[in-house]
C-alpha positions in Angstrom: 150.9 145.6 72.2 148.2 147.4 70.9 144.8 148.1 73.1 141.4 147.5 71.8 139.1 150.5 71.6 136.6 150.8 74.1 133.0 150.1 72.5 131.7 153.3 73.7 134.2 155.3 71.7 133.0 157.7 68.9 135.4 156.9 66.7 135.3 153.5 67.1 131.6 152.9 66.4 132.2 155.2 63.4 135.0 153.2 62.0 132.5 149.5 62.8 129.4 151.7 61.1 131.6 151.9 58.0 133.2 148.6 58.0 129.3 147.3 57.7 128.2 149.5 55.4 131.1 148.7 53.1 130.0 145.0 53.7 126.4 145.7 53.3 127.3 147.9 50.1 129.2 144.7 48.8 126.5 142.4 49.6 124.0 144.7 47.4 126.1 144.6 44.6 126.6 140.9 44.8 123.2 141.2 44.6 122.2 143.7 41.8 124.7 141.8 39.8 123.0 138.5 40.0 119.4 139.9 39.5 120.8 141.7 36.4 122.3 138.1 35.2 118.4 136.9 36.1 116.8 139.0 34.4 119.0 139.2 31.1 118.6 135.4 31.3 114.6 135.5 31.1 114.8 138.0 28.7 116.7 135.4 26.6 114.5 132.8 27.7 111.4 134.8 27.0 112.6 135.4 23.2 113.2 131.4 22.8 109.9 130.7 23.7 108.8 133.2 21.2 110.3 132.2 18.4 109.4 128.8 19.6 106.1 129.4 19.5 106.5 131.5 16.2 108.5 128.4 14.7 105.1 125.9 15.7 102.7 127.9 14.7 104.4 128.0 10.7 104.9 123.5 11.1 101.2 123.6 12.8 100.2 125.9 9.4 102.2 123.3 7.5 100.6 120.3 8.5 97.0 121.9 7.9 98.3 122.4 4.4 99.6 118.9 4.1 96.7 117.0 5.4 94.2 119.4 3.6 96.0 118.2 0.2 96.3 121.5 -0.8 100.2 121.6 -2.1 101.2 122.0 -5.5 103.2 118.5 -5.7 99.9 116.8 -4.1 98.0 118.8 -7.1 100.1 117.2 -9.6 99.8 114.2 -8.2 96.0 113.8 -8.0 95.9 115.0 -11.7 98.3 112.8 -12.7 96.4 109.6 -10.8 93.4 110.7 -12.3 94.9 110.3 -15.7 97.0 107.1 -15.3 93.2 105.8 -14.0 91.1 107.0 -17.0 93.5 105.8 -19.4 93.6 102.4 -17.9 90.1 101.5 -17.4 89.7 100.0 -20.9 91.9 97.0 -19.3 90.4 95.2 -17.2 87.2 95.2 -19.8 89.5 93.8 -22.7 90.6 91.3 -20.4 87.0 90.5 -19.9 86.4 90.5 -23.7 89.3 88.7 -24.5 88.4 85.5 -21.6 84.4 85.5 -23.2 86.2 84.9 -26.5 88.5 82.2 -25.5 85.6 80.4 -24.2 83.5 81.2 -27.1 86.6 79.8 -29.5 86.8 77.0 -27.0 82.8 75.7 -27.2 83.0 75.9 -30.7 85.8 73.6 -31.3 84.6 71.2 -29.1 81.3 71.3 -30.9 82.8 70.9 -34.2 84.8 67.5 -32.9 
């Protein structure tokens, strides 16, 4: 059988000291470890929501284009309304001229019955 140490023994308490400082020493690099993890993490997390932020700023810059009219298709596009309108106008006045000479054509033959 073997005896237990008295408490009061030196080398003992030296050999308990030393068991809790290894534990203590594990417990702190447990910990460094996870705060190390933590922080990488943020780090990573922190450069997301940059280039987050950098990504919604350029659709934010986009819109502004887009609803200001100012793109080169939306250019083209106005220009090309503008001339489809102007060359049609004639149109609807011919169709007016065309209706006043129909009646005019029509009153006269039923005048010369």
């Amino acid at each position: 059988m073997t005896t237990q140490p008295s408490p009061s023994d030196p080398a003992a308490v030296a050999l308990e000291l030393e068991r809790i400082r290894r534990t203590i020493e594990v417990g702190f690099t447990r910990t460094d470890g996870a705060l190390a993890l933590l922080v990488q993490r943020h780090d990573q997390t922190d450069e997301a929501i940059k280039d987050h932020a950098r990504r919604i700023d350029d659709l934010a810059a986009s819109v502004d284009v887009l609803e200001r009219g100012e793109t080169e298709r939306q250019k083209r596009d106005a220009t090309r309304l503008d001339a489809l309108e102007r060359s049609r106008w004639p149109l609807p006045s011919l169709a007016a001229l065309v209706g006043v000479i129909g009646l005019a054509l029509t009153l006269w033959q039923l005048s010369q019955q």
